[in-house]
C-alpha positions as CSV (number, residue, x, y, z in Angstrom):
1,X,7.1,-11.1,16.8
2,X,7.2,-9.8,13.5
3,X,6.4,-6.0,12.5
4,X,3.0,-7.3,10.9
5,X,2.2,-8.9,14.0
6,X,3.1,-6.2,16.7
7,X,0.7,-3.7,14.1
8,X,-2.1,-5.9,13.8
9,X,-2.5,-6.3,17.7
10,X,-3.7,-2.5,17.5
11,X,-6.6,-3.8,16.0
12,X,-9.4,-0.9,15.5
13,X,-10.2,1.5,18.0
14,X,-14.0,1.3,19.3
15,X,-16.1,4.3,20.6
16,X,-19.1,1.4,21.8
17,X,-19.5,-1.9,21.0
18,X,-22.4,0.0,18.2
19,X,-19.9,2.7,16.8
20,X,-16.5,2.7,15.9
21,X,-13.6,4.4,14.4
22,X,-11.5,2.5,12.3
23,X,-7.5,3.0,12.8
24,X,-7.4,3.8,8.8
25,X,-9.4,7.4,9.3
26,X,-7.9,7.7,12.6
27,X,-4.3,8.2,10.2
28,X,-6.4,9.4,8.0
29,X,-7.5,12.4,10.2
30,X,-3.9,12.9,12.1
31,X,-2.1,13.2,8.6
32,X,-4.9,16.1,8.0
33,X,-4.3,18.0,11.5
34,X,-0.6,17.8,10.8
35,X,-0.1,18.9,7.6
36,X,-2.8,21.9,8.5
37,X,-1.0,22.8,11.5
38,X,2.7,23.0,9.3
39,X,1.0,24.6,6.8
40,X,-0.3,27.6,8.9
41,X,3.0,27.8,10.4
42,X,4.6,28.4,6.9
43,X,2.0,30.8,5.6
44,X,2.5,33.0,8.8
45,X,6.1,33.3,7.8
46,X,5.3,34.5,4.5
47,X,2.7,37.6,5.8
48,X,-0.5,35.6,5.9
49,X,-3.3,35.7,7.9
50,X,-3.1,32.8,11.1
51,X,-5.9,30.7,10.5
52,X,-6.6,31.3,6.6
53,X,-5.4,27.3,5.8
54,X,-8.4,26.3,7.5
55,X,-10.9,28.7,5.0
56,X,-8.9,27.2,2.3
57,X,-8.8,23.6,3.8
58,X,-12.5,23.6,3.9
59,X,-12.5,23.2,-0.1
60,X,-9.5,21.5,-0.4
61,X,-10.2,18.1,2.1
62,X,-13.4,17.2,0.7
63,X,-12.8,17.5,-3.0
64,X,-9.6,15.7,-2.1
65,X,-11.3,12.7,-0.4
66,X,-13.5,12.8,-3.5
67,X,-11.1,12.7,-6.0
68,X,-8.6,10.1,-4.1
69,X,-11.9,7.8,-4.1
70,X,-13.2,8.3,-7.3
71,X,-9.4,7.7,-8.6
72,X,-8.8,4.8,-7.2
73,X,-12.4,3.4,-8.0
74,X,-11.6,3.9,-12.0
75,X,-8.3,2.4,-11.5
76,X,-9.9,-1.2,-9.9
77,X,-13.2,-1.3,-11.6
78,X,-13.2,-5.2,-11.2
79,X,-13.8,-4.4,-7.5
80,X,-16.8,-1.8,-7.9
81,X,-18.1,-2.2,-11.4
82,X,-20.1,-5.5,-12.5
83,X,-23.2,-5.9,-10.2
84,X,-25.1,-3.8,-8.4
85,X,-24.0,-4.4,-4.8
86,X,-20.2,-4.1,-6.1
87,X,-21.0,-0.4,-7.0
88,X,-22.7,0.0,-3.8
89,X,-19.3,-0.6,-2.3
90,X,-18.2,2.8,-3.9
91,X,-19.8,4.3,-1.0
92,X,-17.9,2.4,1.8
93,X,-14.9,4.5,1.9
94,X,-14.0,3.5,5.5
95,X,-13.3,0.2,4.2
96,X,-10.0,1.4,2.7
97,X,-9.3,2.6,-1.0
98,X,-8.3,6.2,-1.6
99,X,-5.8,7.2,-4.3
100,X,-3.0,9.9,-3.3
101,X,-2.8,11.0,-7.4
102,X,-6.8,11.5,-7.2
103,X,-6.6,13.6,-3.7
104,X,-4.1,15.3,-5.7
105,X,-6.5,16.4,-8.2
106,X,-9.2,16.8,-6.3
107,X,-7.4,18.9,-3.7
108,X,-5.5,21.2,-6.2
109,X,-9.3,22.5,-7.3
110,X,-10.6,22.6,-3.7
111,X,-7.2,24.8,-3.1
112,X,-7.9,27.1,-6.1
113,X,-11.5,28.1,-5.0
114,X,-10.2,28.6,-1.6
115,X,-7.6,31.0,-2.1
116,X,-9.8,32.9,-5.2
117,X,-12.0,33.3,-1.9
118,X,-9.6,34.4,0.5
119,X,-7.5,36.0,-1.6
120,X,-4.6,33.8,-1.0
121,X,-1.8,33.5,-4.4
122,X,-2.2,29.8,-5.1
123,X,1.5,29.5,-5.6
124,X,2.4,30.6,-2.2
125,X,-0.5,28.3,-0.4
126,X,0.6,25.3,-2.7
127,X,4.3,25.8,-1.5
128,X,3.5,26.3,2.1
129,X,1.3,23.1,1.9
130,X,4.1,20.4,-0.2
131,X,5.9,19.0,3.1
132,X,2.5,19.0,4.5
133,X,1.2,16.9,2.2
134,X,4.2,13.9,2.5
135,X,3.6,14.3,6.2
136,X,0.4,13.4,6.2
137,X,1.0,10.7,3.5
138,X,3.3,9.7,6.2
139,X,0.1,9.1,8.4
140,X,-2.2,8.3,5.8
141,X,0.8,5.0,5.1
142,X,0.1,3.8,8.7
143,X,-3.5,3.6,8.1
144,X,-2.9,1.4,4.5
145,X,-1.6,-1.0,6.7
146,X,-4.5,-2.0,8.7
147,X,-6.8,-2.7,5.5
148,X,-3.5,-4.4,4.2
149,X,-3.7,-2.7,0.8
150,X,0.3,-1.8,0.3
151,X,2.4,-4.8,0.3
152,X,4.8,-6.0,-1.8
153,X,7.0,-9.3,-2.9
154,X,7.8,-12.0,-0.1
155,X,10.8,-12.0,2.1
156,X,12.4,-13.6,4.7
157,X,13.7,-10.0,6.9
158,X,12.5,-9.1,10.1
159,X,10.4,-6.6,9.2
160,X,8.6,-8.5,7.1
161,X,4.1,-8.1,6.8
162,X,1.6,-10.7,7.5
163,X,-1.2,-10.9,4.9
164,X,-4.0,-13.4,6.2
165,X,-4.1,-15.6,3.6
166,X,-8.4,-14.9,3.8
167,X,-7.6,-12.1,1.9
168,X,-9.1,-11.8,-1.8
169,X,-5.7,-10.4,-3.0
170,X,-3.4,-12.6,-1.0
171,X,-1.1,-14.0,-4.1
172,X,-2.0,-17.5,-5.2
173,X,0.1,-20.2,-4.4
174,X,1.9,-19.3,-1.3
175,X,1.3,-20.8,2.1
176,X,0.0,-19.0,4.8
177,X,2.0,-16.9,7.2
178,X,3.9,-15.6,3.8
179,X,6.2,-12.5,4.8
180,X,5.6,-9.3,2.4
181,X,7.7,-6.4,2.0
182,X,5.8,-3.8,3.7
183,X,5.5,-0.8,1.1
184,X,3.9,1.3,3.2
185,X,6.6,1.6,6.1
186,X,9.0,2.2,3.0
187,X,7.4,5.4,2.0
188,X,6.8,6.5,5.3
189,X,10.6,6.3,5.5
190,X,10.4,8.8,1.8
191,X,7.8,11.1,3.0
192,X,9.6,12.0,6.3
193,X,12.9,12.4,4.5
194,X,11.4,14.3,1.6
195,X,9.6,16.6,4.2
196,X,13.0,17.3,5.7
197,X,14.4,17.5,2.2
198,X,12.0,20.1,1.0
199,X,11.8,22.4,4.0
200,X,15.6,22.7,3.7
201,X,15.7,23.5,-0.2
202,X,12.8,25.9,0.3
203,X,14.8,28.0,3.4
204,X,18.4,27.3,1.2
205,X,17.1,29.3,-2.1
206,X,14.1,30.6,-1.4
207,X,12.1,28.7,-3.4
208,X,8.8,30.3,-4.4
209,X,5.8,30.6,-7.5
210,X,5.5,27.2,-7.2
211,X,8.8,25.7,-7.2
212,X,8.5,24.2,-3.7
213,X,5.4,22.1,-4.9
214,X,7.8,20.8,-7.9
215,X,10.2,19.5,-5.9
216,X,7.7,17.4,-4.0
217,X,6.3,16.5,-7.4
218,X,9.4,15.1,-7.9
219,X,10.8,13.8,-4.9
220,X,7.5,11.3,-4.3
221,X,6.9,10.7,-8.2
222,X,10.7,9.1,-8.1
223,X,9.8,7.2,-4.6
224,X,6.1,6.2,-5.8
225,X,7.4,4.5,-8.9
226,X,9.8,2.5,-7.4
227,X,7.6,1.2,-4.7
228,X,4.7,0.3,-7.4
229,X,7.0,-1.7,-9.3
230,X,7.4,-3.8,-6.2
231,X,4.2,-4.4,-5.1
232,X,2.0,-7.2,-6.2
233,X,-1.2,-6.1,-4.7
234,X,-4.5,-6.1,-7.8
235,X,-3.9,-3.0,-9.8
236,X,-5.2,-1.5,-13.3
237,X,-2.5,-2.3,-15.9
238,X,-2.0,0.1,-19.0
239,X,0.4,-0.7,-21.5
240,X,1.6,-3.3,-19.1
241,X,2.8,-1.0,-16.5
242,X,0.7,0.0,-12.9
243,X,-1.6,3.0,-13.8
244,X,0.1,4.5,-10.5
245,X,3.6,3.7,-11.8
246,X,2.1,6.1,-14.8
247,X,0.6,8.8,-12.7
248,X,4.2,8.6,-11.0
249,X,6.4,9.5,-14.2
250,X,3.5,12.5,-14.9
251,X,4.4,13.8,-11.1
252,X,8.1,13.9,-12.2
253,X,7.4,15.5,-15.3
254,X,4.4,17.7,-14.2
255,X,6.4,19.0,-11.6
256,X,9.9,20.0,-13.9
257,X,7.8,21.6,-15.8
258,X,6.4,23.8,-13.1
259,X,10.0,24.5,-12.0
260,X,11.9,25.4,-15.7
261,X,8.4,27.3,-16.1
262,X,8.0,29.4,-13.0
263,X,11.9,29.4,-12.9
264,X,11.8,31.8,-16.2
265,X,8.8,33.2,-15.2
266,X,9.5,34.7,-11.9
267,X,13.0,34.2,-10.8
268,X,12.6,36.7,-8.1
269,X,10.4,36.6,-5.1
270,X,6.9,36.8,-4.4
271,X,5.5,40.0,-3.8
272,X,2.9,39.1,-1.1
273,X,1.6,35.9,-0.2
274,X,-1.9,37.8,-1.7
275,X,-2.9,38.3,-4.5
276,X,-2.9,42.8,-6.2
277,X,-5.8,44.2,-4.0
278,X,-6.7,41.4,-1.4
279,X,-3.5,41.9,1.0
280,X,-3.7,41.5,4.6
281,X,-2.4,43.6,7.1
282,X,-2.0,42.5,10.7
283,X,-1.5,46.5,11.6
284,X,-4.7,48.7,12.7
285,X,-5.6,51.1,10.4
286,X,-5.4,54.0,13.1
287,X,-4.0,53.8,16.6
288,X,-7.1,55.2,19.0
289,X,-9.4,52.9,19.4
290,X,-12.5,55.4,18.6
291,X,-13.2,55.7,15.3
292,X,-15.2,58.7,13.9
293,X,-17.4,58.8,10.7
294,X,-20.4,61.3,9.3
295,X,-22.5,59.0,10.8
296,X,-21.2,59.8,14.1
297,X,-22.2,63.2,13.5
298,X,-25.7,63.0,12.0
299,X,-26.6,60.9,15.1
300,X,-25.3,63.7,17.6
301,X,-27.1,66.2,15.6
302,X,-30.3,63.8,15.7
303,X,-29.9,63.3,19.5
304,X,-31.3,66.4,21.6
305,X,-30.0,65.3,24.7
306,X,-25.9,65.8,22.9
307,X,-23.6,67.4,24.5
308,X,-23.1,69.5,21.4
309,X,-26.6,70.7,21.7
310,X,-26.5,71.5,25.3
311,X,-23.5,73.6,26.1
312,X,-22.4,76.0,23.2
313,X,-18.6,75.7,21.4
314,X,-16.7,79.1,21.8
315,X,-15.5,79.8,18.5
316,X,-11.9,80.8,17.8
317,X,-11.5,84.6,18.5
318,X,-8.2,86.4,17.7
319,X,-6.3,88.1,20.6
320,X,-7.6,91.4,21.4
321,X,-10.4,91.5,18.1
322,X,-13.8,90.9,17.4
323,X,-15.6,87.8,16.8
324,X,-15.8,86.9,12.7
325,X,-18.1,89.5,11.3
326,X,-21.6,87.4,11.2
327,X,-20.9,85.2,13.8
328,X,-21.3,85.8,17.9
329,X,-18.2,84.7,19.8
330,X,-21.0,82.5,21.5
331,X,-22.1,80.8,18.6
332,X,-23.5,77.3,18.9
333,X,-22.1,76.7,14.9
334,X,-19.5,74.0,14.9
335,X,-16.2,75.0,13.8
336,X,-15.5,73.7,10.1
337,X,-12.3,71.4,9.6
């Protein structure tokens, strides 16, 4: 049996024969849990708050699914654009096509107004988060498979993919039961390496204001590129080369720029992983666990059953002297601080 056949017995996963989940956003959802989960972790370890990924995640997944959709619609418009029931198809994201370069986009804004909320630096959330995000690419991979959208040339090896030859981009003029290169297992081999490969250089020289996010940048811009210019799967062509194979070469370059930049920039280390004003401490602010304000006060003064009120406060009388001229050594006054 051949890899394409042993992953296409999994077949979807039903709830009821009414509802059901399709595998896609099942690898879809893990990739999400993991790379929020890692992401914590590494925030932790730099002073912040457990549990602050998920008030930033809560801006940063949806305007990532958004802009992985809407990327990947403007880069096929022959599948969505043309008649009214194709653009109706926009909506039907659960029948595959989302666009890593788009989440990208999306999710770096939804990231942004979550840490100007929580008060999070955005440099120090974006490096805790990069070998999150190729480890849930990782995942996310799995799922491509099952809507049979990364594939590449033919072959003859073992691990070869099936493609039903039903399929509106099965390549014309090959027989049916054709072997593919299977893409997406390729860059789950990438991602899991380059999530190794960046947790190591990060610990190694403490790489911070950004740099970690640069070398993921880099690391799946050079593996993206190469595995678009293998794959033969429908794709927008600009200047005859894949519009991902472009958005590939700008991850490279976006993300050297980042690291000469911050590099000069800051070549220290971060101060906090908040931003001037908005730090977090995990230490009380006193140690007993009563806490006393004037409003304490004015509502023992207002109270008539107090115990101030009912039993008098000795004031402080020196050894052997008088009471404070114009005050009884009974006096019910309370003694100033």
């Amino acid at each position: 049996m051949h890899l394409g056949e042993w992953l296409n017995s999994l077949g979807l996963t039903f709830i009821s024969p009414n509802l059901s989940i399709r595998t896609y956003a099942i690898c879809i959802l893990v990739g999400i849990i993991a790379a929020t989960v890692l992401t914590n972790e590494r925030l932790k370890a730099r002073g912040a708050e457990s549990g602050v990924v998920l008030d930033i995640a809560l801006w940063a997944v949806p305007l990532g699914i958004i802009g992985a959709r809407i990327f990947h619609v403007v880069t096929h418009p022959d599948d969505y654009f043309g008649s009214a029931e194709k653009m109706l198809h926009i909506l039907f994201i659960w029948e595959g096509g989302i666009a890593i370069f788009g989440s990208l986009i999306g999710g770096a804004i939804g990231v942004y107004i979550g840490c100007r909320m929580t008060g999070v630096r955005f440099w120090t959330f974006a490096d805790a988060l990069a070998p999150g995000l190729l480890l849930a690419q990782a995942f996310g991979r799995f799922g491509n498979y099952f809507n049979h959208e990364l594939y590449g040339v033919p072959t003859n090896a073992w691990w070869g993919l099936e493609i039903e030859k039903s399929n509106p981009a099965f390549p014309a003029g090959l027989p049916a039961g054709t072997l593919f290169q299977p893409i997406f297992l390729f860059e789950v081999i990438w991602n899991v390496a380059g999530v190794l490969v960046i947790i190591y250089l990060s610990k190694k020289f403490s790489l911070q204001w950004g740099r970690t996010l640069s070398v993921y940048l880099i690391w799946y811009g050079l593996g993206r590129s190469y595995f678009e210019s293998i794959r033969i799967d429908p794709s927008l062509i600009f200047l005859g080369v894949r519009t991902n194979v472009w958005a590939a070469f700008a991850a490279v370059l976006i993300g050297v720029i980042i690291f000469i930049v911050q590099s000069r920039r800051h070549p220290g280390r971060e101060p906090s992983a908040y931003m001037p004003g908005r730090q977090w401490s995990p230490t009380p602010a006193v140690d007993s666990d009563d806490v006393y304000s004037e409003h304490d006060e004015i509502d023992n003064d207002a109270d008539p059953d107090s115990k101030s009120h009912s039993e008098p406060v000795l004031a402080s009388v020196p050894r052997g002297g008088a009471a404070p001229r114009g005050k009884s050594a009974t006096s019910g006054t309370r003694p100033q601080s």
